[in-house]
N, C-alpha and C positions, 0 to 999 in steps of 0.2 A: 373504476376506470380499468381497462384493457387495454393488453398491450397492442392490440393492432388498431388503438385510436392515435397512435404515433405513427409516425412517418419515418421513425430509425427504428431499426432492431435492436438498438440495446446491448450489452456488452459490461463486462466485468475487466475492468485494467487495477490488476495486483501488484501496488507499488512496492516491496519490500527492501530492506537493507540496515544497517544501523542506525540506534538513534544519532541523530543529528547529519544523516545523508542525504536531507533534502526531500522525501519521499513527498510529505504534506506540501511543500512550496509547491513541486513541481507538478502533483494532483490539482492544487488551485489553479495554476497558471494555462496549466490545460484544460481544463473543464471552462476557464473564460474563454478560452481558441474556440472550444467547441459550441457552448452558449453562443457566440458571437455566428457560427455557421449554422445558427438553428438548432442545434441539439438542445435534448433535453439532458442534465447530467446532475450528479452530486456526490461531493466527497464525501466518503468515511474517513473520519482520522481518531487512529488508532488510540489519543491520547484523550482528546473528547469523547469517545466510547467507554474510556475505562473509566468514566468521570460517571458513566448512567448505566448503560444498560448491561457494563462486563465490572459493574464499582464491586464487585461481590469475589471477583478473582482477584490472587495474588499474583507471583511470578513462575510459580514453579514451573517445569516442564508440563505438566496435567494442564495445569490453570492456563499457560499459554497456550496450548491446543486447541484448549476448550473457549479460547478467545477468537483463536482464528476460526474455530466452528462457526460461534456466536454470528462472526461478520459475515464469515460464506454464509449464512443464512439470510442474513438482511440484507446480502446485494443480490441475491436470489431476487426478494422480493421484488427490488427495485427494477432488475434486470427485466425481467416478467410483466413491466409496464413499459420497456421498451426504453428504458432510460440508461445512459454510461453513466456506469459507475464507478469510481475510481476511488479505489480503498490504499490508504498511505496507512501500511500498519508494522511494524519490525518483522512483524511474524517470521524468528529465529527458527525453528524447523523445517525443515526439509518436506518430513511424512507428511507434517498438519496440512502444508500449502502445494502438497500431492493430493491430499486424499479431496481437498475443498477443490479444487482445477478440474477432478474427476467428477464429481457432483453436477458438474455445470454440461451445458451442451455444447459438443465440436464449436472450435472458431466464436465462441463466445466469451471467452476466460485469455484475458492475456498479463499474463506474468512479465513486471517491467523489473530488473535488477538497479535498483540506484548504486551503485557500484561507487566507496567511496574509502580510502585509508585510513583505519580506526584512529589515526594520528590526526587529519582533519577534522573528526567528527569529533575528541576532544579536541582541539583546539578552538572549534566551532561553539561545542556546548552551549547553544544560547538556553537550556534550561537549568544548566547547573549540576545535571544528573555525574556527568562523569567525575566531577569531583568530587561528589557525593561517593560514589561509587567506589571509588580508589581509596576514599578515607572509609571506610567499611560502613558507613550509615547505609546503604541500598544493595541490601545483597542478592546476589542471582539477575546481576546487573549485564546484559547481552554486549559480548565484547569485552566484558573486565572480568567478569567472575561466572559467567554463564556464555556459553558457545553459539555462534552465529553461522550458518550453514546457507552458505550459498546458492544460490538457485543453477542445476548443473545444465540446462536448455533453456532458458528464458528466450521470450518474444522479442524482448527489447534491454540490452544495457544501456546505461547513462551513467556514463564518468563524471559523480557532481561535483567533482574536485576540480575537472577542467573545463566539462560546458556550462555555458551561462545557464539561467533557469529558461531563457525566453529560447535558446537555442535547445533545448532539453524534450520544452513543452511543443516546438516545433514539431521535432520531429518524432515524438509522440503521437501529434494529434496527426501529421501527415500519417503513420503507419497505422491509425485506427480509421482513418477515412477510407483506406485502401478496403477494409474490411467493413463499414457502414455503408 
């Protein structure tokens, strides 16, 4: 298949922020906006990747590099048939989620910040990590014992502490229509 058998151009939306900031909800909720307006789309999440195709990395700074490589690679792919693609992954570095934005072409690549208080996202914990985390069983844990780096120009913040996920994915999907 080729990408000029679709009827959108395709796009990379880069959800990043800590675990438990909503990234994966509000990639689903929006990719149904866009489904629903004809698009074709599909999530990466971050956490189902490290289950197959990144099961082989650990945590470290390398290995999580090398994970956000991994994905800028696959939403390449997908991007190149013309599909939005909306990748929900921590990805904690700054450079790694520099150098993969760079990789892609102008107005293609949109970095969303889920912007969310390390306080909520444990509080939030629906996988349990951050307790884990605190009690030393997960070390090099993003936010507790490994550094989170915020993204310093994003395309789009979303405070998921205070917007609903449906007002989130709104106006998400409004700011990537302006661009499809």
């Amino acid at each position: 298949m080729h990408g000029k058998a679709h009827h959108n151009r395709g796009a990379v939306v880069w959800l990043t922020g800590l675990s438990g900031a909503g990234k994966s909800t509000v990639a689903n909720q929006t990719a149904e906006q866009l489904h629903q307006l004809g698009l074709q789309t599909v999530v990466l999440d971050g956490d189902k990747l490290r289950l197959g195709l990144c099961a082989d990395l650990g945590f470290s700074i390398e290995d999580r590099n090398e994970n956000v490589r991994r994905v800028g690679e696959l939403a390449r792919l997908f991007l190149e048939l013309g599909i939005v693609v909306l990748v929900a992954l921590v990805s904690p570095i700054r450079r790694a989620r520099e150098k993969v934005k760079q990789s892609f072409p102008d107005n293609s690549f949109f970095e969303v910040y889920c912007s969310c208080p390390l306080s909520v996202c444990q509080a939030r914990d629906p996988k349990g990590l951050y307790a884990k985390a605190m009690s030393g069983a997960i070390p090099e844990f993003t936010g507790v014992s490994s550094p989170y780096e915020a993204p310093l120009n994003p395309s789009l913040i979303i405070d998921t502490s205070t917007e609903s996920v449906e007002a989130a994915a709104n106006r998400l999907t409004q700011h990537l229509i302006r661009y499809l």
